[in-house]
N, CA, C and O atoms as a CHARMM CRD file, in Angstrom:
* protein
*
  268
    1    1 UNK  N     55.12600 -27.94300  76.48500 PROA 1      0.00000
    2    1 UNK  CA    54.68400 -28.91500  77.45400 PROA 1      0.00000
    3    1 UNK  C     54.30200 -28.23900  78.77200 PROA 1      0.00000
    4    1 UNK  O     53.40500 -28.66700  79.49900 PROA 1      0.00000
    5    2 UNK  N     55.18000 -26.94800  79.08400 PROA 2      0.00000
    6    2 UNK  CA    54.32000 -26.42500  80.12200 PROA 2      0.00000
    7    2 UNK  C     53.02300 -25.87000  79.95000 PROA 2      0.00000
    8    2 UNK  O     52.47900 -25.68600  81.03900 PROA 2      0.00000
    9    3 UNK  N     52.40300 -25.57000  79.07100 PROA 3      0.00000
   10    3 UNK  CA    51.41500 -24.94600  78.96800 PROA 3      0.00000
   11    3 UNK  C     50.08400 -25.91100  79.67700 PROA 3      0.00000
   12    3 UNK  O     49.21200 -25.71700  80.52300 PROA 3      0.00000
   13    4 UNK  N     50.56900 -27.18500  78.66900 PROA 4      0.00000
   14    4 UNK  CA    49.80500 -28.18500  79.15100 PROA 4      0.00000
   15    4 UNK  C     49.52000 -28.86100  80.59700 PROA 4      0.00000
   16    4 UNK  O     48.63600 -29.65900  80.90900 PROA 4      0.00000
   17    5 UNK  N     50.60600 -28.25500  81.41900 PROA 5      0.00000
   18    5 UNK  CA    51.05300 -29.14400  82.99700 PROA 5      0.00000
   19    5 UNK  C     49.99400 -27.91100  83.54500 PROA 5      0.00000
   20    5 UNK  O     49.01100 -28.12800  84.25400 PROA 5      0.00000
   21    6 UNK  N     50.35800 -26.77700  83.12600 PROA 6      0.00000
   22    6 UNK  CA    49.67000 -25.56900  83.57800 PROA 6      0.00000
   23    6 UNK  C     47.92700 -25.75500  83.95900 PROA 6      0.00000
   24    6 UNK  O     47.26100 -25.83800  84.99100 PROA 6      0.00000
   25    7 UNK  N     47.70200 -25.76200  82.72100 PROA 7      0.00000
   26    7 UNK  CA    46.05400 -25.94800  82.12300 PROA 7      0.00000
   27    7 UNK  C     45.42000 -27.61400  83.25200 PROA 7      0.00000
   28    7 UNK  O     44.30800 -27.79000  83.74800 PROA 7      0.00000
   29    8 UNK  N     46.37400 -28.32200  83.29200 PROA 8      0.00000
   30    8 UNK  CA    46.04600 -29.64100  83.84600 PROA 8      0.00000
   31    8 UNK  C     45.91600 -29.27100  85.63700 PROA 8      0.00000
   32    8 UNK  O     45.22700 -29.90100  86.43900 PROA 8      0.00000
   33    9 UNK  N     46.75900 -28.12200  85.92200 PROA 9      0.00000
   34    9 UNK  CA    47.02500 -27.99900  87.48100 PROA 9      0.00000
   35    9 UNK  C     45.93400 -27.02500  87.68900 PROA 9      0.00000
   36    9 UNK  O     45.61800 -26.87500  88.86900 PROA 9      0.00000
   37   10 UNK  N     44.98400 -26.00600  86.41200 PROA 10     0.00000
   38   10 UNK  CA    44.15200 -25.38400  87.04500 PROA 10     0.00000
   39   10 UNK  C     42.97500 -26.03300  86.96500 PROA 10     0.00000
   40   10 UNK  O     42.22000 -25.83400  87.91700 PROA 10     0.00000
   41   11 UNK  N     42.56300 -26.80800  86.04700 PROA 11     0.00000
   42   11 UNK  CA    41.56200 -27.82900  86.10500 PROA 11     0.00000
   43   11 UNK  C     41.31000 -28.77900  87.67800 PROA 11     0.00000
   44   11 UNK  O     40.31500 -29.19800  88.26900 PROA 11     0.00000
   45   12 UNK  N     42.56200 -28.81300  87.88300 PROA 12     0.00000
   46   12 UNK  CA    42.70600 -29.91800  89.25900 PROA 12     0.00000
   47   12 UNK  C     42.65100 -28.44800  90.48300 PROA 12     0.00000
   48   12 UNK  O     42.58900 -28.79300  91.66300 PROA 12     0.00000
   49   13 UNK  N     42.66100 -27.67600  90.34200 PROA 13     0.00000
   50   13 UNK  CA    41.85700 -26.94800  91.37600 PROA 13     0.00000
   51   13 UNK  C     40.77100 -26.53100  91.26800 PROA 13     0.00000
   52   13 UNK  O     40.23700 -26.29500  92.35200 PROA 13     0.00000
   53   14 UNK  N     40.10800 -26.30100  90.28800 PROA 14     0.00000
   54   14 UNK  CA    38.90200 -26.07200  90.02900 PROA 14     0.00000
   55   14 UNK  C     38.09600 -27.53800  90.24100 PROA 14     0.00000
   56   14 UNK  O     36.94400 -27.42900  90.66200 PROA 14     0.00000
   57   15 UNK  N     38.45800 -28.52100  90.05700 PROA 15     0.00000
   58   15 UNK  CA    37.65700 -29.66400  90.75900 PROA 15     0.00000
   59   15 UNK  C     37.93500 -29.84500  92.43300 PROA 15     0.00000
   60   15 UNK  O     36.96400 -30.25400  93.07000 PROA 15     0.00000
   61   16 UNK  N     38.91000 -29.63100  93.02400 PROA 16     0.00000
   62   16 UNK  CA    39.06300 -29.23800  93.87500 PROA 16     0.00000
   63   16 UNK  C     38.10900 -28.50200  94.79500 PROA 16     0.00000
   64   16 UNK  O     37.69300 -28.91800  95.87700 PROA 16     0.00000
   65   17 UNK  N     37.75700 -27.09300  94.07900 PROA 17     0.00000
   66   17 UNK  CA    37.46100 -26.14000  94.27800 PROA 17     0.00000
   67   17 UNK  C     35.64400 -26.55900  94.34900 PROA 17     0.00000
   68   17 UNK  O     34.92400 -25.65700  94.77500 PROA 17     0.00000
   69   18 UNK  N     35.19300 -27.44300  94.07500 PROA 18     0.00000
   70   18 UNK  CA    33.74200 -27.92300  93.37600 PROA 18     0.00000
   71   18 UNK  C     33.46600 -28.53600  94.57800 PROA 18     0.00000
   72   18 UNK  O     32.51500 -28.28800  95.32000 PROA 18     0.00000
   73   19 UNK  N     34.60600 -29.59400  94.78500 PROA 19     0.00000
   74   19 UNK  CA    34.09200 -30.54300  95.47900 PROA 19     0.00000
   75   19 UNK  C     33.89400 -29.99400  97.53300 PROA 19     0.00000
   76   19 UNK  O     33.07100 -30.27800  98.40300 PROA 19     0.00000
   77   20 UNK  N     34.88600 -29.31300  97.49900 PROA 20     0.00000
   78   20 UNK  CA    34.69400 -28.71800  98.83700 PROA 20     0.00000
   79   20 UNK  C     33.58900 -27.80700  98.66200 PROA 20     0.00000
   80   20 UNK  O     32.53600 -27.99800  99.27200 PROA 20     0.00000
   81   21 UNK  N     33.74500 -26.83000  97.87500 PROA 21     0.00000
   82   21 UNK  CA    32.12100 -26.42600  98.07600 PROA 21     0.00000
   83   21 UNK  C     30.91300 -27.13900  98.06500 PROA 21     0.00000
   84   21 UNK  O     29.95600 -26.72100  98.71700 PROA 21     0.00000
   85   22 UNK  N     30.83100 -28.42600  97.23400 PROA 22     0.00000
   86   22 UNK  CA    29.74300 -28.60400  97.78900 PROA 22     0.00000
   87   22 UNK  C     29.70500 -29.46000  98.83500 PROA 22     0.00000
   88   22 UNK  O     28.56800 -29.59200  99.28700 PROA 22     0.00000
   89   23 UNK  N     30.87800 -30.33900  99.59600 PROA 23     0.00000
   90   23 UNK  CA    30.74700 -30.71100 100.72900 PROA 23     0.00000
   91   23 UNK  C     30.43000 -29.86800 102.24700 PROA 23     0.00000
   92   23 UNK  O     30.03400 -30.44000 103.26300 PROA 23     0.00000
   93   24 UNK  N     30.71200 -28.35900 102.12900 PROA 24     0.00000
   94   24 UNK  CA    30.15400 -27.61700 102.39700 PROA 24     0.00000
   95   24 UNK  C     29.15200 -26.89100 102.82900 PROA 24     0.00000
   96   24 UNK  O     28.80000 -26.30100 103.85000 PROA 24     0.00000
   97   25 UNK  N     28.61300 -27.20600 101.23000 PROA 25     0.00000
   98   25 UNK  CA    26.96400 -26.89300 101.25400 PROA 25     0.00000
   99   25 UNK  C     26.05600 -27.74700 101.59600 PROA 25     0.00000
  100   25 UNK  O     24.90700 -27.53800 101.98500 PROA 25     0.00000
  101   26 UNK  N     26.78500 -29.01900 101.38900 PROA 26     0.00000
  102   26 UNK  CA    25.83200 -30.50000 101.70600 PROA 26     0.00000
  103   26 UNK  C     25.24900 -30.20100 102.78400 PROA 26     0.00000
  104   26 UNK  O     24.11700 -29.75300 102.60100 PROA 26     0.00000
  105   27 UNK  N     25.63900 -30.28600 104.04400 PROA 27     0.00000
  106   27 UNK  CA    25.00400 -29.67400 105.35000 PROA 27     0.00000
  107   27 UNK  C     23.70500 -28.99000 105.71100 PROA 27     0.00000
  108   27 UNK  O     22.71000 -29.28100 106.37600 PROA 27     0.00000
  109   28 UNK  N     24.17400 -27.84400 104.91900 PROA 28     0.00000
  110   28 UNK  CA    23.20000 -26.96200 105.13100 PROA 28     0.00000
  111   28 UNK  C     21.61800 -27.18800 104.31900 PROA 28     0.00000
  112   28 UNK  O     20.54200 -26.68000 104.63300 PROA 28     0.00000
  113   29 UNK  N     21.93700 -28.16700 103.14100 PROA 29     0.00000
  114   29 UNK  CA    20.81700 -28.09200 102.16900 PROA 29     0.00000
  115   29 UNK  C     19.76700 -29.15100 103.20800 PROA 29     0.00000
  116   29 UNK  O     18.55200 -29.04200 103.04000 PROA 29     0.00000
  117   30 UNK  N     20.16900 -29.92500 104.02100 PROA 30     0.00000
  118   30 UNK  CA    19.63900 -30.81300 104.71300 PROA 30     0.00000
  119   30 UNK  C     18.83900 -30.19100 105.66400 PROA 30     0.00000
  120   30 UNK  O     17.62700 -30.39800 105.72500 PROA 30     0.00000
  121   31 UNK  N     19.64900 -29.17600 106.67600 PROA 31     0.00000
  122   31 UNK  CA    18.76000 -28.06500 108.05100 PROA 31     0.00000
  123   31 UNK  C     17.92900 -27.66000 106.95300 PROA 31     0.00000
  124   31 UNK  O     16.86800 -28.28300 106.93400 PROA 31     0.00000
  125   32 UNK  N     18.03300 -27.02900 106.26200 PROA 32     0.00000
  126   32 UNK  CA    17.09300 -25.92000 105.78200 PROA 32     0.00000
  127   32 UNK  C     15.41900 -26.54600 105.98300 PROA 32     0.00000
  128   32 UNK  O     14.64500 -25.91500 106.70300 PROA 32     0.00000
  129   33 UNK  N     14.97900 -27.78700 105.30500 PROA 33     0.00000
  130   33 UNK  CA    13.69500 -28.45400 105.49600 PROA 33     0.00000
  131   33 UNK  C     13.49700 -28.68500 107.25500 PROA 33     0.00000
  132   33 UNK  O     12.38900 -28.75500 107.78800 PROA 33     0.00000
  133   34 UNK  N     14.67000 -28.77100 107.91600 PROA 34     0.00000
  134   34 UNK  CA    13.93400 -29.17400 109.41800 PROA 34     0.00000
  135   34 UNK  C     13.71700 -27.96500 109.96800 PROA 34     0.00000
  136   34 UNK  O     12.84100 -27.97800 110.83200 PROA 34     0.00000
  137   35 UNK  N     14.41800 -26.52300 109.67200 PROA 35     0.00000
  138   35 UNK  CA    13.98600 -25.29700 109.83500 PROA 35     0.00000
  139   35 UNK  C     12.91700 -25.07400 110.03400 PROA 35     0.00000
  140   35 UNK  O     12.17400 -25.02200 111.01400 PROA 35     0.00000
  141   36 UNK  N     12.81100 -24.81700 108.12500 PROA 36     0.00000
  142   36 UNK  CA    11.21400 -24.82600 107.85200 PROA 36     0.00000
  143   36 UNK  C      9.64500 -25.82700 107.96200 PROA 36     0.00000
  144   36 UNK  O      8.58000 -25.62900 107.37800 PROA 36     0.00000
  145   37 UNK  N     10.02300 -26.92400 108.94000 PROA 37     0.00000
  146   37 UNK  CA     8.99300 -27.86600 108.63200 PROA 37     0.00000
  147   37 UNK  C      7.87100 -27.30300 109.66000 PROA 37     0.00000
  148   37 UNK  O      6.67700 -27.11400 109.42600 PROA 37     0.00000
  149   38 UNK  N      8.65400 -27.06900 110.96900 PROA 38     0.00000
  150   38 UNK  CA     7.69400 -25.80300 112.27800 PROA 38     0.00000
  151   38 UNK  C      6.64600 -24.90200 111.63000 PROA 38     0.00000
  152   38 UNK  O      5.45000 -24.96200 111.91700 PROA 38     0.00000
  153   39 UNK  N      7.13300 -24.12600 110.80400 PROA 39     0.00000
  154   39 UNK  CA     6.53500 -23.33500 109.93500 PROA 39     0.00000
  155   39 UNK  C      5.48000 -23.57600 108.56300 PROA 39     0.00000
  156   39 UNK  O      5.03800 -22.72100 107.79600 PROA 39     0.00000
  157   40 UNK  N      5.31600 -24.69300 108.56600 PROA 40     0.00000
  158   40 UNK  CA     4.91500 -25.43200 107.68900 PROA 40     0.00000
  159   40 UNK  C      3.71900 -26.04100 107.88400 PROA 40     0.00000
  160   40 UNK  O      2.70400 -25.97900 107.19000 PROA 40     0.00000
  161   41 UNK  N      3.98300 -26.79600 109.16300 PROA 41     0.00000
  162   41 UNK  CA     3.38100 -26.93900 109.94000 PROA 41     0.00000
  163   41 UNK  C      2.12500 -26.30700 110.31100 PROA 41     0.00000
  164   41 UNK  O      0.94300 -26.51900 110.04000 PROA 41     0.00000
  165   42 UNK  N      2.93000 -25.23100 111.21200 PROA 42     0.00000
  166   42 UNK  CA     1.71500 -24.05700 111.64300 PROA 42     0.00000
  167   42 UNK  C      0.89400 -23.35300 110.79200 PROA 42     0.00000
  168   42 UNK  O     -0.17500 -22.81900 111.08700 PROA 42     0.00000
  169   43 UNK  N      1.70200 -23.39100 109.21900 PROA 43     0.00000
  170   43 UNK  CA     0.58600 -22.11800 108.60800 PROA 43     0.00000
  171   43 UNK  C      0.02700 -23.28700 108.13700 PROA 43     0.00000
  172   43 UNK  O     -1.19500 -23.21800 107.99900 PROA 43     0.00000
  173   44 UNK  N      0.38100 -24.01700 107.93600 PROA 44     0.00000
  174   44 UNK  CA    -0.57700 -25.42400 106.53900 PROA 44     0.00000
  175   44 UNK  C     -1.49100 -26.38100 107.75600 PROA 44     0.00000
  176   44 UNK  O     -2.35100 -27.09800 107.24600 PROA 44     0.00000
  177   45 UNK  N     -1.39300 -26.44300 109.11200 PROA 45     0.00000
  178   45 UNK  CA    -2.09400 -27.00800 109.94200 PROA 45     0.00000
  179   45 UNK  C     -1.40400 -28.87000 109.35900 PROA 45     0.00000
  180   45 UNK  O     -2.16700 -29.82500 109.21200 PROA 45     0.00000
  181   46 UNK  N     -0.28600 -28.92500 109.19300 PROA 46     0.00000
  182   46 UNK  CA    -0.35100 -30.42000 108.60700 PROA 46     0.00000
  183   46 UNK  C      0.05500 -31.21900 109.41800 PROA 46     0.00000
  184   46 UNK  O      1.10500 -30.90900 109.98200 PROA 46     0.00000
  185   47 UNK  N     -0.76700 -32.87800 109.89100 PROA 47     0.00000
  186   47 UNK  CA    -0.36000 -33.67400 110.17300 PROA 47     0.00000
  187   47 UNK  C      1.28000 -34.16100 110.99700 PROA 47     0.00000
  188   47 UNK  O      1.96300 -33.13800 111.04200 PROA 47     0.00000
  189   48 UNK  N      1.90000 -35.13200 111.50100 PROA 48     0.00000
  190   48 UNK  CA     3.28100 -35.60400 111.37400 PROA 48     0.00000
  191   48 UNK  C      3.15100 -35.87500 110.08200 PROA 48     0.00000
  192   48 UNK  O      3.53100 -35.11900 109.18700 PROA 48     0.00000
  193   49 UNK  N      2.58300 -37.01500 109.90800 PROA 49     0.00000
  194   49 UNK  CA     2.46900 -38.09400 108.73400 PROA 49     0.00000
  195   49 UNK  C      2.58800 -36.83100 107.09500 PROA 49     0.00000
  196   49 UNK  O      3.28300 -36.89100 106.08100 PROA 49     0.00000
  197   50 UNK  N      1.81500 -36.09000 107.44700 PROA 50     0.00000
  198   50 UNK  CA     1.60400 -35.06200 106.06200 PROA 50     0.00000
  199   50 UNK  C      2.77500 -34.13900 105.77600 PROA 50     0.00000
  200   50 UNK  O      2.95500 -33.55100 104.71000 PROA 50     0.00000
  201   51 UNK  N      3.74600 -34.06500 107.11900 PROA 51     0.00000
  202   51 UNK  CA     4.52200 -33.56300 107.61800 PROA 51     0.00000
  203   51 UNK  C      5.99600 -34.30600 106.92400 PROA 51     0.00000
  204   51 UNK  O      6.91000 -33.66800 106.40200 PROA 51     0.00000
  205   52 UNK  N      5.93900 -35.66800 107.06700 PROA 52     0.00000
  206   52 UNK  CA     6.80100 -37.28000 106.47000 PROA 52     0.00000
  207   52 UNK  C      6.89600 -36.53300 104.80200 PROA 52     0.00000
  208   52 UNK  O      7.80500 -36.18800 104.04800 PROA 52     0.00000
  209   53 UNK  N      5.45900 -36.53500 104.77700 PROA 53     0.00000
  210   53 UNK  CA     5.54100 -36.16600 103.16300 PROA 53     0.00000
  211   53 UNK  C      6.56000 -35.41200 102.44800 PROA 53     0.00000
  212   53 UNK  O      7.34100 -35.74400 101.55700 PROA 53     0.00000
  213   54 UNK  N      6.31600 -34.08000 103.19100 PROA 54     0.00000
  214   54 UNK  CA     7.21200 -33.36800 102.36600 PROA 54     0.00000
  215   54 UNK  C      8.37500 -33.39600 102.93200 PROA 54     0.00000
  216   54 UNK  O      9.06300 -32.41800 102.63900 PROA 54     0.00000
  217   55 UNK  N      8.86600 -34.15700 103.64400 PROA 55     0.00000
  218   55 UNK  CA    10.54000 -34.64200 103.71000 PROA 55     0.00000
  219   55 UNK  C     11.37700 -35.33300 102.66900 PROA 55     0.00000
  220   55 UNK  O     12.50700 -35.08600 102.25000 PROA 55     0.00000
  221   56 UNK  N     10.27900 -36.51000 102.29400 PROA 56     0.00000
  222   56 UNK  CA    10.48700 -37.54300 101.61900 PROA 56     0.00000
  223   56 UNK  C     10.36500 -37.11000 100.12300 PROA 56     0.00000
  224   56 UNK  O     11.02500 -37.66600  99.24500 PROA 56     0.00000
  225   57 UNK  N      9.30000 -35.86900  99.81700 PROA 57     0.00000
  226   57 UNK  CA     9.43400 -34.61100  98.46000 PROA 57     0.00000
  227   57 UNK  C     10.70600 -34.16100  98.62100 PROA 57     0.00000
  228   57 UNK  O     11.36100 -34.28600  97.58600 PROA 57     0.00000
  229   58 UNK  N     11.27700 -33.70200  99.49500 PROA 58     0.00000
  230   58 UNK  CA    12.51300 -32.78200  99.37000 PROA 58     0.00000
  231   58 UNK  C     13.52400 -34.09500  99.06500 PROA 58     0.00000
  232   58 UNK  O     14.10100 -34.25400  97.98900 PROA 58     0.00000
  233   59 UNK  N     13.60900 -34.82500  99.98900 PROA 59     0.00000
  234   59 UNK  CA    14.79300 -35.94800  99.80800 PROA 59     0.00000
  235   59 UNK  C     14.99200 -36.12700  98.38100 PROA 59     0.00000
  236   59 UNK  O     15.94400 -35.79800  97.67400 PROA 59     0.00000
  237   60 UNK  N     13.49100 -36.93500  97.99400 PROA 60     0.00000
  238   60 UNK  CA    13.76900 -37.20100  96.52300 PROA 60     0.00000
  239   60 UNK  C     13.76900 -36.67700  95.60600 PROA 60     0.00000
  240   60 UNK  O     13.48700 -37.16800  94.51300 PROA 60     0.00000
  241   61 UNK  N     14.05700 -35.65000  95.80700 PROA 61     0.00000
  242   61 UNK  CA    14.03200 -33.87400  94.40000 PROA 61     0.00000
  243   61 UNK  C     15.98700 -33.85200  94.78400 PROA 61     0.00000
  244   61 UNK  O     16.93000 -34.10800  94.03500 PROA 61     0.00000
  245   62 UNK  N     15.97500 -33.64500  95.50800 PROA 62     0.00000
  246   62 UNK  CA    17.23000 -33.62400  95.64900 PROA 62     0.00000
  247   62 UNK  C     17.81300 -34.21900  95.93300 PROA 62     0.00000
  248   62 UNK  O     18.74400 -33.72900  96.57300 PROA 62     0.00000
  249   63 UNK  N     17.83300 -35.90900  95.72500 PROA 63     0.00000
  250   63 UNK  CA    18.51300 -36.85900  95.58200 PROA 63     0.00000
  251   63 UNK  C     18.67200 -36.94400  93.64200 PROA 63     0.00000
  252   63 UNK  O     19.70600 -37.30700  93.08100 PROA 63     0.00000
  253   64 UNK  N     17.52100 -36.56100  92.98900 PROA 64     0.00000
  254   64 UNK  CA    17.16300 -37.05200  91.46700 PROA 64     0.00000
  255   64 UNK  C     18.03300 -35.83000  91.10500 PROA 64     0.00000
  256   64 UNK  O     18.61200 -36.09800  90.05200 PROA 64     0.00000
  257   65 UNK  N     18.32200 -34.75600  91.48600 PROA 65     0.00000
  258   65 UNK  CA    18.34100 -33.28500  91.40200 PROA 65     0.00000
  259   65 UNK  C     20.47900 -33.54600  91.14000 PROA 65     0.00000
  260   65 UNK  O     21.19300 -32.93100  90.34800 PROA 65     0.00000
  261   66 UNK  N     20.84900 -34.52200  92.02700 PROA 66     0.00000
  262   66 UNK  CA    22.46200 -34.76600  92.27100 PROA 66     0.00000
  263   66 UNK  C     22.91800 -36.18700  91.39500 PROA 66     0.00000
  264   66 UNK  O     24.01500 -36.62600  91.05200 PROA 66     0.00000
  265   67 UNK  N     21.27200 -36.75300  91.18500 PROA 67     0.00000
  266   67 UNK  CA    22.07100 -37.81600  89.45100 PROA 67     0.00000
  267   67 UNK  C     22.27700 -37.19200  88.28500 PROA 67     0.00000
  268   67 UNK  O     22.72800 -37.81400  87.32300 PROA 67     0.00000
């Protein structure tokens, strides 16, 4: 029976372990597009509006990307 309490307590850190990382990472995956949108910008000459676009590309890639 210990083996089993064992195996159950490393599972429960390893989800643990998942979920803070990616609360973590959540953050950062968000800056990264407002970083790069300046840059995006300037070399692609694009619009605000064209600009909307590929926010709303990233959002929904990585909203479909976390179902």
């Amino acid at each position: 029976m210990t083996s089993r309490t064992t195996t159950g307590s490393a599972e429960r850190w390893l989800v643990l372990l998942s979920v803070c990382l990616a609360a973590m990472t959540m953050p950062l995956t968000f800056t990264g597009p407002a970083v790069a949108l300046s840059r995006i910008a300037a070399d692609l000459g694009g619009s605000p509006i064209e600009l909307n676009w590929v926010t709303n590309a990233f959002m929904l890639t990585f909203g479909a990307t976390l179902m």
